[in-house]
FIBA-512229 format. One record per residue (C-alpha): x negated, y negated, z; chain; residue number from 1. Coordinates in Angstrom, 1 decimal, always signed. Example, Ala and Ser with C-alpha at 12.3 -4.5 7.8 and 13.67 -1.06 7.14 Angstrom:
! residues 2
<r><X>-12.3</X><Y>+4.5</Y><Z>+7.8</Z><kette>A</kette><nr>1</nr></r>
<r><X>-13.7</X><Y>+1.1</Y><Z>+7.1</Z><kette>A</kette><nr>2</nr></r>
END
This chain:
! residues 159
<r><X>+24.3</X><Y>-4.0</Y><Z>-16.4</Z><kette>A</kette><nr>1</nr></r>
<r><X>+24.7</X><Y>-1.7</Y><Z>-13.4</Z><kette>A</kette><nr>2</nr></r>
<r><X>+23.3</X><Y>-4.6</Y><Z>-11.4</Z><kette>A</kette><nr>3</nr></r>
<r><X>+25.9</X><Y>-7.3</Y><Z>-11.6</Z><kette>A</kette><nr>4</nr></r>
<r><X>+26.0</X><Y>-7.7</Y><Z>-8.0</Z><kette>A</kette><nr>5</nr></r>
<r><X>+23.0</X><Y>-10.0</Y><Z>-8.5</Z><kette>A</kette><nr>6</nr></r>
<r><X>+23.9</X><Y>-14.2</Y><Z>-9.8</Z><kette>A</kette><nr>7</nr></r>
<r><X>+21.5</X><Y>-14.1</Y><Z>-12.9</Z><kette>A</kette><nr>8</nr></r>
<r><X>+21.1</X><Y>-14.9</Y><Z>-16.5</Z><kette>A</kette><nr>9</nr></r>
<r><X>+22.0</X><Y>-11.7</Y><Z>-18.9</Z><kette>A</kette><nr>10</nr></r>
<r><X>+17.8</X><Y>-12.2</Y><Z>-19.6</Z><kette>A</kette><nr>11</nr></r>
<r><X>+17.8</X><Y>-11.5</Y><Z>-16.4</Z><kette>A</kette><nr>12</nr></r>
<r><X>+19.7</X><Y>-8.3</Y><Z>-15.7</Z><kette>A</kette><nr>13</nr></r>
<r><X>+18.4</X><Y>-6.6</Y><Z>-18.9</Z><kette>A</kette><nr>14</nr></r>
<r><X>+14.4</X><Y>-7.3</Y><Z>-17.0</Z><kette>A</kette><nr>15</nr></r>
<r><X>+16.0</X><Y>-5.7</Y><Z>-14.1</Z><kette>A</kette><nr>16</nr></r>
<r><X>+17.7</X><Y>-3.1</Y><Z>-16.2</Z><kette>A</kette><nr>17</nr></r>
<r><X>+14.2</X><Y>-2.2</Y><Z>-17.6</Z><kette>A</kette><nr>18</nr></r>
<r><X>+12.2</X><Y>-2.7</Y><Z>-14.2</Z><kette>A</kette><nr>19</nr></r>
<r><X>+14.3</X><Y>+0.4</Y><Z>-13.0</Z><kette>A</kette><nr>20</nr></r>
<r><X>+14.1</X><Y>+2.6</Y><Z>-16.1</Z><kette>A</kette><nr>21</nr></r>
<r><X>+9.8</X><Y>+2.1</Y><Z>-16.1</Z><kette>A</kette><nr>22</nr></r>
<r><X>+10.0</X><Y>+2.5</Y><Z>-12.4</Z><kette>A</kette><nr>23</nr></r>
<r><X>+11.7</X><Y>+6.2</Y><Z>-13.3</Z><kette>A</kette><nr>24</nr></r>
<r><X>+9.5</X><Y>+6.5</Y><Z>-16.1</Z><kette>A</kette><nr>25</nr></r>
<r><X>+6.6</X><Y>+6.2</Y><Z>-13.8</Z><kette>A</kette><nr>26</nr></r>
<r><X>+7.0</X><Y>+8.0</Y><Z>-10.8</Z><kette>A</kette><nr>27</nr></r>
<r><X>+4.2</X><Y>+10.5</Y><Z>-11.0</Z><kette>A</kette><nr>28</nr></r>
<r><X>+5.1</X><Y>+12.4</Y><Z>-7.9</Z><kette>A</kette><nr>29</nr></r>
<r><X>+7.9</X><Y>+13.6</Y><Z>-9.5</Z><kette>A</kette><nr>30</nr></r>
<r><X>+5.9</X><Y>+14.0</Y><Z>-12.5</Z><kette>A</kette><nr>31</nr></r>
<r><X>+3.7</X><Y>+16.6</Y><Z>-10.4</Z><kette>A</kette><nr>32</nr></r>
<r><X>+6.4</X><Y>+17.6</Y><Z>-8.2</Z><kette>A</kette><nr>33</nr></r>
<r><X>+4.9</X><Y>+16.5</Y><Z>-5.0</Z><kette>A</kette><nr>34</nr></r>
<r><X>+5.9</X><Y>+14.4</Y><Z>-2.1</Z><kette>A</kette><nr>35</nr></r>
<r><X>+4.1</X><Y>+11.2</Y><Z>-2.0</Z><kette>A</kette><nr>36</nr></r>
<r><X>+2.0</X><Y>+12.1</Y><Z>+1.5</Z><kette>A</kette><nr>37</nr></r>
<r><X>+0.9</X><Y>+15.4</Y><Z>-0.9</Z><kette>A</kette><nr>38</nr></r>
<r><X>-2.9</X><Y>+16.0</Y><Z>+0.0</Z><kette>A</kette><nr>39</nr></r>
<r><X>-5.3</X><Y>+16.1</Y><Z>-2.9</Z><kette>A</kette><nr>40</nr></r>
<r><X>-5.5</X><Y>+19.9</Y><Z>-3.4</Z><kette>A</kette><nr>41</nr></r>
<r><X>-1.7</X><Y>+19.9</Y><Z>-3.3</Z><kette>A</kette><nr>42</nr></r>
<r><X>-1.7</X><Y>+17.3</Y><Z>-6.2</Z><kette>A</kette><nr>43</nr></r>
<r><X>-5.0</X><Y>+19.6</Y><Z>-7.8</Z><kette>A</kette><nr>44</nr></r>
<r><X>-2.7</X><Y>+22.7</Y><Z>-7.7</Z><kette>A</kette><nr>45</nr></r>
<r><X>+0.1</X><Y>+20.9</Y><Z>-9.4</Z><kette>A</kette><nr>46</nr></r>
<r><X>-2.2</X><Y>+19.7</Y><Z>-11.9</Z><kette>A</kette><nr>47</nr></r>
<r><X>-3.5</X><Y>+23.2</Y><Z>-12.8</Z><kette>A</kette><nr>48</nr></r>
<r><X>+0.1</X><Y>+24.5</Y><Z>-12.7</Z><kette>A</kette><nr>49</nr></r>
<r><X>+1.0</X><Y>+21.6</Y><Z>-15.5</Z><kette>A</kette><nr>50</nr></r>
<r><X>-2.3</X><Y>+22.4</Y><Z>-17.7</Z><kette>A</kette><nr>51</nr></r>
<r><X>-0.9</X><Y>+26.0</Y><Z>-17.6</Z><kette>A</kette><nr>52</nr></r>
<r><X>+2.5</X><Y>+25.3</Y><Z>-18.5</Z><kette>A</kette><nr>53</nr></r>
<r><X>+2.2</X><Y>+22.9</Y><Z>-21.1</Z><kette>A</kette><nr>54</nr></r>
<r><X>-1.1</X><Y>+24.4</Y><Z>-22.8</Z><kette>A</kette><nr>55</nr></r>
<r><X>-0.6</X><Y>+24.3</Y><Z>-26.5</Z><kette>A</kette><nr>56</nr></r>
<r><X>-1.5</X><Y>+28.3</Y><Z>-26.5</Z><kette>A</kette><nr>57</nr></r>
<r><X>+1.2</X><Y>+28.9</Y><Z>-24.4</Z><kette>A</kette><nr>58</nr></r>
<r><X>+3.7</X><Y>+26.6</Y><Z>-26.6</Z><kette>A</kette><nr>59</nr></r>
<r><X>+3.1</X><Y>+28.1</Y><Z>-30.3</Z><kette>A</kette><nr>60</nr></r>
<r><X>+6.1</X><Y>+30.0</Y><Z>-30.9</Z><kette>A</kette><nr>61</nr></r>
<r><X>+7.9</X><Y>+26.2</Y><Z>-29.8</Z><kette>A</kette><nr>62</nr></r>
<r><X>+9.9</X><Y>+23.9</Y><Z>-32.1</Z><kette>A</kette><nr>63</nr></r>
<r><X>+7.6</X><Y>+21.2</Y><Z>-32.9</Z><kette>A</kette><nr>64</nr></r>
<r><X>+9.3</X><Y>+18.5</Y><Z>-31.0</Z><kette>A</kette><nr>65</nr></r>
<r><X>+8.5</X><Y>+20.8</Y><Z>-28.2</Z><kette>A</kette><nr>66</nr></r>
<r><X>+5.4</X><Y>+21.1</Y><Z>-28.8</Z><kette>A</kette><nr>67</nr></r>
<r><X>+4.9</X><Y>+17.3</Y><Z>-29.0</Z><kette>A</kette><nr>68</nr></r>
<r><X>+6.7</X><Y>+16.5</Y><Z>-26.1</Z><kette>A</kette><nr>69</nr></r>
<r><X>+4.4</X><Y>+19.3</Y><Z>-23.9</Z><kette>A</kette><nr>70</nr></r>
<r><X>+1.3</X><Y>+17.8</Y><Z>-25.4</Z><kette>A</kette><nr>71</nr></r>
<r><X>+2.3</X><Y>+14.2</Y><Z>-24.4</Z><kette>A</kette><nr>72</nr></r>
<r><X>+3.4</X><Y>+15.6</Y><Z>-20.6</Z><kette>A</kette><nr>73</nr></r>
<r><X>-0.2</X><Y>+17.6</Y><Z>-20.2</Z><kette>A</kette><nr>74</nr></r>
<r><X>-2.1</X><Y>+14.2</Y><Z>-21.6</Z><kette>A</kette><nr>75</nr></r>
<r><X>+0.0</X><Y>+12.0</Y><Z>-19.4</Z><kette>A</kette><nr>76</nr></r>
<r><X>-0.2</X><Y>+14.6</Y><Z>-16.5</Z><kette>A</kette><nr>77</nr></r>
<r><X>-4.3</X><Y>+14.4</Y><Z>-16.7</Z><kette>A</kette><nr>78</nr></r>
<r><X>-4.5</X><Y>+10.7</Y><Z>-17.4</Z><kette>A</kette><nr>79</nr></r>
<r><X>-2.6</X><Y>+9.9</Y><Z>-14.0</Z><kette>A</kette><nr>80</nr></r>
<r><X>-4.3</X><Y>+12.7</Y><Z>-12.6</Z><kette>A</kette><nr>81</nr></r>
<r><X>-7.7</X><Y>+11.5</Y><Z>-13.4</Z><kette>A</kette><nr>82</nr></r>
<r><X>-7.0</X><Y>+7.5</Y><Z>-13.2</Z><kette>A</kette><nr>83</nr></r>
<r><X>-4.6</X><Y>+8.0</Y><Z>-10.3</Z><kette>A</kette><nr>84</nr></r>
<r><X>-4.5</X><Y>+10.7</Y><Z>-8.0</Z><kette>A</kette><nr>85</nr></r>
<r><X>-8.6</X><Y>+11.5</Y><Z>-7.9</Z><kette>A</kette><nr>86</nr></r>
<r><X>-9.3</X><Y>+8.2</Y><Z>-7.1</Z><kette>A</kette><nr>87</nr></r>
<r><X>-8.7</X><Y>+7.3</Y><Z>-3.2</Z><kette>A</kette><nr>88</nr></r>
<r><X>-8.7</X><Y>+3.3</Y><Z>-4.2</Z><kette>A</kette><nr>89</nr></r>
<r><X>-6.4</X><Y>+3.8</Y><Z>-7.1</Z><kette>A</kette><nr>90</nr></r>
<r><X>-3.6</X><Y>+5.9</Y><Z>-5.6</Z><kette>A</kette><nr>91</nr></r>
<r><X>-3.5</X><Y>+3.0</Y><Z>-2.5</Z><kette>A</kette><nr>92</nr></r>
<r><X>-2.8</X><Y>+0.9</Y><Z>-5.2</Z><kette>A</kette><nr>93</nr></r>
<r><X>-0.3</X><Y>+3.3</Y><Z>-6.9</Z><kette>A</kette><nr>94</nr></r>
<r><X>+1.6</X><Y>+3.6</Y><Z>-3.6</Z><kette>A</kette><nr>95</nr></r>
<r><X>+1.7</X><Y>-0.1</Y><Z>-3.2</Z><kette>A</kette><nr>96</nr></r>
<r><X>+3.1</X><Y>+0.3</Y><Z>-6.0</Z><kette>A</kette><nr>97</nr></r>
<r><X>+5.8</X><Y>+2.5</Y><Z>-5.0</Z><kette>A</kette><nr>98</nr></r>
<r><X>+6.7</X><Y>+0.8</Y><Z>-1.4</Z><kette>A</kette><nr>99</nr></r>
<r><X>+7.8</X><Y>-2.5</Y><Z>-3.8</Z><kette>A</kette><nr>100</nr></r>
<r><X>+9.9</X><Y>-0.1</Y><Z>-6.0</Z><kette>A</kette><nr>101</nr></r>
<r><X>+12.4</X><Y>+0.3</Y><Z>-3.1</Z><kette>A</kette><nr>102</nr></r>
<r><X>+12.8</X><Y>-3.0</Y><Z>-2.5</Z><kette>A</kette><nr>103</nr></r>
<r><X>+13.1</X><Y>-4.3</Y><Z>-6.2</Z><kette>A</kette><nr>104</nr></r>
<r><X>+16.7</X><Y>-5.1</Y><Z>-5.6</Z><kette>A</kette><nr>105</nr></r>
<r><X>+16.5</X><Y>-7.0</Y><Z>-2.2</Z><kette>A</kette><nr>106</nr></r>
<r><X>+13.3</X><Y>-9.4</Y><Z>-3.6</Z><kette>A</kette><nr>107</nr></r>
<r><X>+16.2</X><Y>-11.3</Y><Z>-5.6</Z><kette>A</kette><nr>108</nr></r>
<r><X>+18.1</X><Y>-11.8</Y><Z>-2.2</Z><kette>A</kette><nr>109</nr></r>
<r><X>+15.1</X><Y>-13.4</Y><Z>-0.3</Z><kette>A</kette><nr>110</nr></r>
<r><X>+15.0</X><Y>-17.2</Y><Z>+0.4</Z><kette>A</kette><nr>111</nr></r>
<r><X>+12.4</X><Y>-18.9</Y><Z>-2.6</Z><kette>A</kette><nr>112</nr></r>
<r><X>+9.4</X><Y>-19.1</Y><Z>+0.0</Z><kette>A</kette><nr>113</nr></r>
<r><X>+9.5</X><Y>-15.6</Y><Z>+0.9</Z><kette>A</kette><nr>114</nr></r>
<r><X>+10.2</X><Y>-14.6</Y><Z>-2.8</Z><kette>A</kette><nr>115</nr></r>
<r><X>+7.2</X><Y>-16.8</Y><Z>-3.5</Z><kette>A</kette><nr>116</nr></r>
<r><X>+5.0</X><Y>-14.8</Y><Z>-1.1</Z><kette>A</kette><nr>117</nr></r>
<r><X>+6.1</X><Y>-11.8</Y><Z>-2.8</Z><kette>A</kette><nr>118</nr></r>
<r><X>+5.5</X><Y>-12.3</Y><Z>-5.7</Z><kette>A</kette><nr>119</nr></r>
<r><X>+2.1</X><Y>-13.5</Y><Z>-4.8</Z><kette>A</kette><nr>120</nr></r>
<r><X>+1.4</X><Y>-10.1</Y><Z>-3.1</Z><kette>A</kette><nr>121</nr></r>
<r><X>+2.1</X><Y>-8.5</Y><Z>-6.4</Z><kette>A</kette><nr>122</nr></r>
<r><X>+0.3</X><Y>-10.5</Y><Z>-9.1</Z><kette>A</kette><nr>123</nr></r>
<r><X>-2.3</X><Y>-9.2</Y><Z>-6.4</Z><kette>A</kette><nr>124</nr></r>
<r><X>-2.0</X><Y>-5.9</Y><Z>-6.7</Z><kette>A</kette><nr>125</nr></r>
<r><X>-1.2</X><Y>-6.2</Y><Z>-10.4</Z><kette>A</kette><nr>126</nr></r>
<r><X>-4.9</X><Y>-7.9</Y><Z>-10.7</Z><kette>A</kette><nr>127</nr></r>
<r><X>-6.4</X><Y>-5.0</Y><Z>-8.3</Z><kette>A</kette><nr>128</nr></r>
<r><X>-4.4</X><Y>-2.7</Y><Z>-10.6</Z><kette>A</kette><nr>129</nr></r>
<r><X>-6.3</X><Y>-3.8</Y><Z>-13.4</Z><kette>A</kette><nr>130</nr></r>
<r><X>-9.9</X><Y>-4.3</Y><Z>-11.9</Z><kette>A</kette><nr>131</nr></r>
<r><X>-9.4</X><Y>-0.4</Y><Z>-10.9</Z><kette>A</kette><nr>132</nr></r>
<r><X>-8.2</X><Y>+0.7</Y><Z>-14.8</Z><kette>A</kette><nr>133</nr></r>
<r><X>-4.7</X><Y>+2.0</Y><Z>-13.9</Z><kette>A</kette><nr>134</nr></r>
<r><X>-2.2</X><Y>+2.9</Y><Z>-16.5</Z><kette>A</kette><nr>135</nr></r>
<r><X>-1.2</X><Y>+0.4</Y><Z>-18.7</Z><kette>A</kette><nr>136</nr></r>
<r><X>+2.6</X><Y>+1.1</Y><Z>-18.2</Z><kette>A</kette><nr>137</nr></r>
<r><X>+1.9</X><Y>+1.1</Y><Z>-14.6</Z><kette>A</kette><nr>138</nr></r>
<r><X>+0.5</X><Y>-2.6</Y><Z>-15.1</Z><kette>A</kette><nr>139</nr></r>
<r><X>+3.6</X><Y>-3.4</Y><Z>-17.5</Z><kette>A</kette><nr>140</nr></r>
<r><X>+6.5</X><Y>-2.1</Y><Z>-14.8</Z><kette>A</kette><nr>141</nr></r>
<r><X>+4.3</X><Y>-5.2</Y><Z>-12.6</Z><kette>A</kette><nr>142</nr></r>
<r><X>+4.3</X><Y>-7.6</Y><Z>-15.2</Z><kette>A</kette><nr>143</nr></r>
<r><X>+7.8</X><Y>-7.1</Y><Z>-16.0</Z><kette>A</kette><nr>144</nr></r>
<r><X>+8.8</X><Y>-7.4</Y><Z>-12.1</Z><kette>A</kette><nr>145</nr></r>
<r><X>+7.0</X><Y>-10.9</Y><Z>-12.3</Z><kette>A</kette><nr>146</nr></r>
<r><X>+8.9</X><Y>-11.6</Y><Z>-15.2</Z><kette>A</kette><nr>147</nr></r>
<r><X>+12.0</X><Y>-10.8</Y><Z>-13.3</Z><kette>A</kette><nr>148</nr></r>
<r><X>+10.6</X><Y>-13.5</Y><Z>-10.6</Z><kette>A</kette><nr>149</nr></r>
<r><X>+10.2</X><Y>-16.1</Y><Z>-13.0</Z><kette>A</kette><nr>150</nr></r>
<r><X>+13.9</X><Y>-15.6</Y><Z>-15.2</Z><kette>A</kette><nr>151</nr></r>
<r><X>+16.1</X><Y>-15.1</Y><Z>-12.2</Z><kette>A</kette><nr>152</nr></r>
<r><X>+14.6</X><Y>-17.1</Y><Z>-9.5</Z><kette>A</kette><nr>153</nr></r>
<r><X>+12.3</X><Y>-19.7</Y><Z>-11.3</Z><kette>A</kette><nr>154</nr></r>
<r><X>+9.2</X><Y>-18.3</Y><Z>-9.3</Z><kette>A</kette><nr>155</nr></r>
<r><X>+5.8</X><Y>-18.1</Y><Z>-10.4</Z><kette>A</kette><nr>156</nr></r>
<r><X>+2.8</X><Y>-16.8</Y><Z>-8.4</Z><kette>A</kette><nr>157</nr></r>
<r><X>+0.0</X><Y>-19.2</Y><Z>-8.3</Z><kette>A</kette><nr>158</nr></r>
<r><X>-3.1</X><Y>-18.0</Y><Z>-11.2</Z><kette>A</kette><nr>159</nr></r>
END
């Protein structure tokens, strides 16, 4: 694990090992090329750029696996875009979302109470995540970040 700075079970460092990777996986910013303070009509621009580039017209003389792999980015790119990004509520969540990604590491330094209170906050915003209808995966990175409470530091948010 790239992580072995942190006192926990192997269980443990392969959650965190896969917290990071979804995290990655997930950052639609980068996905649209934008900055996270990106108005709308910046993210809108993007959007149309992405729909251009990836439109199976444009992609027919492609090998196949290109092809699949453009139609999955342009599905994923207006999914987000529509659950996401055009949705004021939903993108508050998101960047909740995204403030606890840079701290993933440090919430297994923090004394049990604070961890506790954490990890409160984020079953939270995992519930408000799914009330709104985010991305599954986006609910999964949270879930598995709750796991990662429960296998390295024995915390559990209250139901």
């Amino acid at each position: 694990s790239v992580h072995a700075e942190y006192e926990m079970s192997s269980e443990g460092h392969a959650l965190l090992d896969r917290i990071y990777d979804l995290a990655a996986e997930n950052d639609y910013y980068a996905l649209f090329g934008v900055e996270p303070s990106a108005e709308l009509e910046e993210i809108t621009r993007q959007r149309r750029m992405l729909n251009s580039q990836f439109h199976p017209d444009k992609l027919r003389h492609r090998a196949p696996h290109e092809q699949e792999r453009a139609t999955h980015m342009l599905a994923l790119a207006n999914e987000v875009y529509n659950t996401i990004f055009s949705d004021e509520e939903a993108r508050e969540l998101y960047d909740k979302l995204c403030m606890y990604r840079g701290e993933y590491g440090n919430l297994l330094r923090v004394d049990t109470d604070r961890l506790w209170y954490a990890a409160q906050n984020i079953s939270l915003l995992l519930s408000s995540m799914r009330a709104r209808g985010l991305p599954a995966v986006v609910q999964y990175e949270l879930e598995q970040l709750l796991e990662l409470l429960r296998v390295a530091k024995g915390v559990v948010p209250d139901e």
